[in-house]
PAMARTOR-297743 format. One line per field, with one value per residue (C-alpha): residue number from 0; x, y, z. Coordinates in nm, 4 decimals, decimal comma. Example, Ala and Ser with C-alpha at 12.3 -4.5 7.8 and 13.67 -1.06 7.14 Angstrom:
BEGIN
num = 0_1
c1 = 1,2300_1,3670
c2 = -0,4500_-0,1060
c3 = 0,7800_0,7140
END
This chain:
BEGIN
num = 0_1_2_3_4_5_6_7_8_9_10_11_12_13_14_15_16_17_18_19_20_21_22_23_24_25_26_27_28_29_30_31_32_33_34_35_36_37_38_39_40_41_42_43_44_45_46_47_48_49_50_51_52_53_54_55_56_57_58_59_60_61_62_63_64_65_66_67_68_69_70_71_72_73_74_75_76_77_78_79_80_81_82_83_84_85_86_87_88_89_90_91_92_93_94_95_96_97_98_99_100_101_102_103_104_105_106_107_108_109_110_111_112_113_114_115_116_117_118_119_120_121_122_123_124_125_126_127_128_129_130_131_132_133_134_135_136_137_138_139_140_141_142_143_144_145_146_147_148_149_150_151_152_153_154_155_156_157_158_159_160_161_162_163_164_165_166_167_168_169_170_171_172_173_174_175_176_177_178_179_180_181_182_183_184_185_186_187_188_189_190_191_192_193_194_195_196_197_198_199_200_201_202_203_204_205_206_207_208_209_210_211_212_213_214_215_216_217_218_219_220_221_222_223_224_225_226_227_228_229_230_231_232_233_234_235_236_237_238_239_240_241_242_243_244_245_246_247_248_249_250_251_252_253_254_255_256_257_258_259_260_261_262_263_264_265_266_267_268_269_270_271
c1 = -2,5500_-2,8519_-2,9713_-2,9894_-3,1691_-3,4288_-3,6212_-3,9376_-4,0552_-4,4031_-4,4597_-4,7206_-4,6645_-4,7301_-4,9022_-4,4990_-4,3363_-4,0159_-4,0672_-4,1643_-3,8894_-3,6226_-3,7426_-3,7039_-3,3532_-3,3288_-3,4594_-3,2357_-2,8694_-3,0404_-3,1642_-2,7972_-2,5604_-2,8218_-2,6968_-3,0413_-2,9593_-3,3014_-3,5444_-3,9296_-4,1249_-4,5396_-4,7331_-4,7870_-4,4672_-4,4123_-4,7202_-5,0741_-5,3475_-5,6442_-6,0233_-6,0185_-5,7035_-5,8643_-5,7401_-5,5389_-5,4053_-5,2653_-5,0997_-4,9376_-4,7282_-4,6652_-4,3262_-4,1321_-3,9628_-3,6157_-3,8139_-3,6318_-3,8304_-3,6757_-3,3458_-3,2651_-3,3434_-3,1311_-2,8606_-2,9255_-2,9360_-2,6163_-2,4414_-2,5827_-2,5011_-2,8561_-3,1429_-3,4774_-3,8594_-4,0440_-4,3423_-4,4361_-4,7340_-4,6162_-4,6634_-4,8820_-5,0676_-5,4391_-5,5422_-5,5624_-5,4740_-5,1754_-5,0153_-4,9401_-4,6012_-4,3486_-3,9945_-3,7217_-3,3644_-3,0360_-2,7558_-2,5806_-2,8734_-3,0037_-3,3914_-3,4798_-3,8504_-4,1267_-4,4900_-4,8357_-5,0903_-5,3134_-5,6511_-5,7419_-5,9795_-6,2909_-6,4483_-6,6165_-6,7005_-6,3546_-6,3114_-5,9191_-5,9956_-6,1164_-5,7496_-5,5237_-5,4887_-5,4973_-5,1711_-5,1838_-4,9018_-4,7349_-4,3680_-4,1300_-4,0089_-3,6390_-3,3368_-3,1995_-2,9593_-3,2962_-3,4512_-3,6126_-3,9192_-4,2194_-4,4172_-4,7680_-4,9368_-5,1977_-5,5404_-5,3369_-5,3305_-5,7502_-5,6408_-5,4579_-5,4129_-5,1696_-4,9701_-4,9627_-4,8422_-4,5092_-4,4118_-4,4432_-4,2171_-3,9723_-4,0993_-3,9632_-4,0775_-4,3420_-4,3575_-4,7354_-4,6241_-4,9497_-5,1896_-5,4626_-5,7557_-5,9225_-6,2562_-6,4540_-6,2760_-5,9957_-5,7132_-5,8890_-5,8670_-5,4949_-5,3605_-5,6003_-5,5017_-5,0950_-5,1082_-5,3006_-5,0859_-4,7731_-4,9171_-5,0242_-4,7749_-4,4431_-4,2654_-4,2324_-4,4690_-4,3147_-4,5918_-4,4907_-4,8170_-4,8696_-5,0162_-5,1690_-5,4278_-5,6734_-5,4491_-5,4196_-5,0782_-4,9782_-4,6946_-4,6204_-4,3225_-4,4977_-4,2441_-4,3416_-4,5549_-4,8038_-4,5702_-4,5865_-4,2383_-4,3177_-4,6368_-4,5276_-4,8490_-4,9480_-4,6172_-4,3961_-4,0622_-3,8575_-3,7449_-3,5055_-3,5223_-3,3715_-3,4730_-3,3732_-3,3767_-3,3459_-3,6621_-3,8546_-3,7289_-3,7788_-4,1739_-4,2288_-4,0235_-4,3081_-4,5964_-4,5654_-4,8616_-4,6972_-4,6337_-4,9488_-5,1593_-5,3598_-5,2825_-5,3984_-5,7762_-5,7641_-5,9623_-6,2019_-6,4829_-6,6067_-6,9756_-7,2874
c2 = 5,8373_6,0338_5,7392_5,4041_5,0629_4,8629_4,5557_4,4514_4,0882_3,9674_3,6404_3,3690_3,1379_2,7687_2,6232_2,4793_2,7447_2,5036_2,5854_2,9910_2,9583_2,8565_3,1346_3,3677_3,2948_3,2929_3,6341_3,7671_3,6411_3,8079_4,1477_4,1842_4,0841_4,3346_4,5891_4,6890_4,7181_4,6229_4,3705_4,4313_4,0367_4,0534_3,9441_3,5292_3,5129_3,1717_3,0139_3,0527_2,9459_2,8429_2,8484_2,4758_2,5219_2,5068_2,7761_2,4891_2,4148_2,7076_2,7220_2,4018_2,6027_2,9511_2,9322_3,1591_3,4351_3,2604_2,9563_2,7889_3,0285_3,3534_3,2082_3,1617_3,4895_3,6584_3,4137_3,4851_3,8691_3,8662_3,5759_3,8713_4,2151_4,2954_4,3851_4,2291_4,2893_3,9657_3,7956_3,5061_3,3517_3,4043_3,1607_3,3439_3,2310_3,2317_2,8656_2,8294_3,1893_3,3055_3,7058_3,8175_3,9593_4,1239_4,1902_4,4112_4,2497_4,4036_4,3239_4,1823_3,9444_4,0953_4,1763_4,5330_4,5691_4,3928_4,4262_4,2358_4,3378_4,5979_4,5871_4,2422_4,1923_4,0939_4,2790_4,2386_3,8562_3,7725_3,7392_3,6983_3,6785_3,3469_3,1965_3,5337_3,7197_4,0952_4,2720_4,5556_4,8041_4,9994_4,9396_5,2160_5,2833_5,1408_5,2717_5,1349_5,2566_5,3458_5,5859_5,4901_5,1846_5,1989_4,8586_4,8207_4,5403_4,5031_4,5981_4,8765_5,0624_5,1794_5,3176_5,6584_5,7191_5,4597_5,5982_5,9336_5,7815_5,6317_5,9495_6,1560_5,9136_5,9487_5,6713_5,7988_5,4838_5,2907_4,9341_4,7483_4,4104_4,2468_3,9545_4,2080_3,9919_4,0062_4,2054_4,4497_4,7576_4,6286_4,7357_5,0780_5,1020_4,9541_5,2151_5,5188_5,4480_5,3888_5,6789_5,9167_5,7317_5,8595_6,2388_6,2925_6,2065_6,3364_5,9724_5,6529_5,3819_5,0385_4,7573_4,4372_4,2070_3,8379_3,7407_3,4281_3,2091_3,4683_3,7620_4,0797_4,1470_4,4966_4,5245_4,9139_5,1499_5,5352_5,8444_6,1493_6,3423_6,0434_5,9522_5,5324_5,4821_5,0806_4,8640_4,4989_4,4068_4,0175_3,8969_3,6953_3,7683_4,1017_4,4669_4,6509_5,0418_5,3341_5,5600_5,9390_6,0136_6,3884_6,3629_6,3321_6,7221_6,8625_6,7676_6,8324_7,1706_7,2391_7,0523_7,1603_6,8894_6,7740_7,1495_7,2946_7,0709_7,2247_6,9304_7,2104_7,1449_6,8041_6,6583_6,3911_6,4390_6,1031_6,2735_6,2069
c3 = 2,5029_2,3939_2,2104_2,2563_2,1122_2,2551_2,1208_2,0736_2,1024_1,9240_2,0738_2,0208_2,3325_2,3358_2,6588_2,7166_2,9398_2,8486_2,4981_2,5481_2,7846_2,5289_2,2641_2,4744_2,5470_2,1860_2,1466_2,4345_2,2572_1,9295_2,1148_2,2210_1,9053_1,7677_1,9604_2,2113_2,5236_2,6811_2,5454_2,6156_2,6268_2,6350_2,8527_2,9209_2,8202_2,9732_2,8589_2,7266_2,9591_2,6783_2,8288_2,9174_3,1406_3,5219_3,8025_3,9577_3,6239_3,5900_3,9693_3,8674_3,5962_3,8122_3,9969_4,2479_4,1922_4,2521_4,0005_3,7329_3,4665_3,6313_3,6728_3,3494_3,2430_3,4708_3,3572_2,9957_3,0844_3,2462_2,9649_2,7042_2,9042_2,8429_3,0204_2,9844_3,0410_3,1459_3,2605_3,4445_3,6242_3,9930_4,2555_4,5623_4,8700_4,7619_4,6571_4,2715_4,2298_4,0606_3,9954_3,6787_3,7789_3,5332_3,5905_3,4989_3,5136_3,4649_3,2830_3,5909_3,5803_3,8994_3,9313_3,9927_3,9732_4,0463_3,9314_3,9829_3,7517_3,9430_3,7226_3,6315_3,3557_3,3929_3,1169_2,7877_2,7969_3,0214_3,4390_3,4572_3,8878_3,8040_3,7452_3,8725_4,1951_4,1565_4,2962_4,5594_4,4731_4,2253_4,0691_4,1318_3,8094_3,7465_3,6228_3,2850_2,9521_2,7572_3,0831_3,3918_3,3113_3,4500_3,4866_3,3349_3,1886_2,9249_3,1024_3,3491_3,0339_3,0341_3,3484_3,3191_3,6715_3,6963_3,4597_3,5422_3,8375_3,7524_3,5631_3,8494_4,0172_3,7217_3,4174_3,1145_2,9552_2,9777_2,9363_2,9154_2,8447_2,7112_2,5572_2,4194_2,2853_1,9704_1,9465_1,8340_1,8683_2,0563_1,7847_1,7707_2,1918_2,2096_1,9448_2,0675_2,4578_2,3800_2,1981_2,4704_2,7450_2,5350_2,4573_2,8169_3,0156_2,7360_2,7221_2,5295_2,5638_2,4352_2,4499_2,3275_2,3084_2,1859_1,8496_1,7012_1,9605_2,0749_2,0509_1,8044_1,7870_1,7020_1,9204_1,9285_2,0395_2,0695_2,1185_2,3702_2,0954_1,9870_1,6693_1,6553_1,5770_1,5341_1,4578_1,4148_1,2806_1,3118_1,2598_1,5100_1,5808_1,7489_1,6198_1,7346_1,7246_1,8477_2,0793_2,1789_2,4837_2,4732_2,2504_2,6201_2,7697_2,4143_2,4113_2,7461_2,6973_2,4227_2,5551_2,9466_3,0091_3,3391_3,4568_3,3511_3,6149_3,8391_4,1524_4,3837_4,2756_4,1678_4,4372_4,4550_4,6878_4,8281_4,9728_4,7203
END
């Protein structure tokens, strides 16, 4: 099918991952009687770490991969036939450190991707590498009914190389699962950079993000050609849309961005 749903959740998460944990089941049984057929979750899905929370706090909460949190997403993806976009603090070996990992699952409940936030951010009043551990590689993009997913999340997206990245490796989506902070200019940045991300590399950008606490909302879905097919605003909850999938070959049939590069002089010379 040429089209195909996908939904959008808008999440304010408690500091309860038992509690975030539970919605989000919630929202997965809803994405699917509503006929999506992937379900996009922002980042700090399982919980919100507030300022007071310490870095071994926070390593108290992270789990495993094969964790409880994890587990019962892939059962509610396979109990739904549905395949889901998560997050989780992730467990590693640094003391007091933890990844911000996101996941894609099947509808079999099995996990195909996963991603540890690359670019960490420490930046504009915020040092995220006091509490996280930065990850060291790139997701290959993963097949699924809306197109092959590309993992990004929140931050990643200032950073167009990575981007341009997982569409040469295939992404005809990408997903930036995020907790974008209010500020000054930080609604202006988020919809500019989704957009540009979108124009530049012909494909669908679906970024989820959390609202309420110290977040701005404004989940967005953006097709190939810049148009913002959804804006959820600063309300909580999930929206479902559909998506065409043929619209990706017809703008980058007209807009030839990815076959008009000139790779044989793109080089970056390291001498000063």
């Amino acid at each position: 099918m040429p089209t195909t749903k996908i939904a959008i959740v808008q999440m304010k998460s408690s500091e309860n991952k038992q509690d975030n944990l539970k919605v989000s089941i919630k929202f997965i049984d809803e994405a699917s009687a509503k006929g999506a057929s992937l379900v996009f979750f922002p980042e700090f899905q399982m919980a919100f770490s507030p300022a007071r929370q310490s870095a071994r706090q926070l390593s108290e909460i992270a789990e495993a991969l094969e964790g409880g949190f994890v587990s019962s997403i892939c059962r509610a993806a396979k109990r739904y036939r549905i395949g889901v976009i998560a997050t989780i603090y992730e467990k590693s070996t640094i003391p007091a450190r933890v990844f911000d990992t996101a996941i894609a699952v099947n509808p079999v409940g099995r996990i195909s991707a996963v991603y540890r936030k690359l670019h960490l951010y420490d930046a504009l009043g915020f040092k995220e590498s006091d509490k996280l551990a930065a990850g060291d590689a790139i997701a290959t993009p993963t097949r699924t009914k809306a197109g092959n997913v590309g993992l990004m999340i929140c931050y990643d997206i200032r950073f167009p190389e990575m981007s341009r990245l997982l569409t040469v490796q295939g992404a005809t989506i990408l997903a930036a699962p995020s907790a974008w902070v209010h500020g000054v200019m930080k609604e202006e940045h988020w919809q500019t950079m989704l957009k540009a991300r979108a124009i530049e590399n012909g494909l669908y950008v679906v970024a989820p993000d959390q609202v309420g606490n110290i977040y701005s909302g404004r989940s967005m879905v953006v097709d190939p050609f810049g148009i913002v097919l959804l804006d959820m605003g600063n309300r909580e909850g999930m929206e479902v849309i559909e998506i065409d999938k043929t619209r990706i070959d017809k703008v980058r049939e007209s807009l030839p961005l990815l076959k008009n590069r000139r790779t044989d002089i793109y080089q970056i010379s390291d001498s000063s």
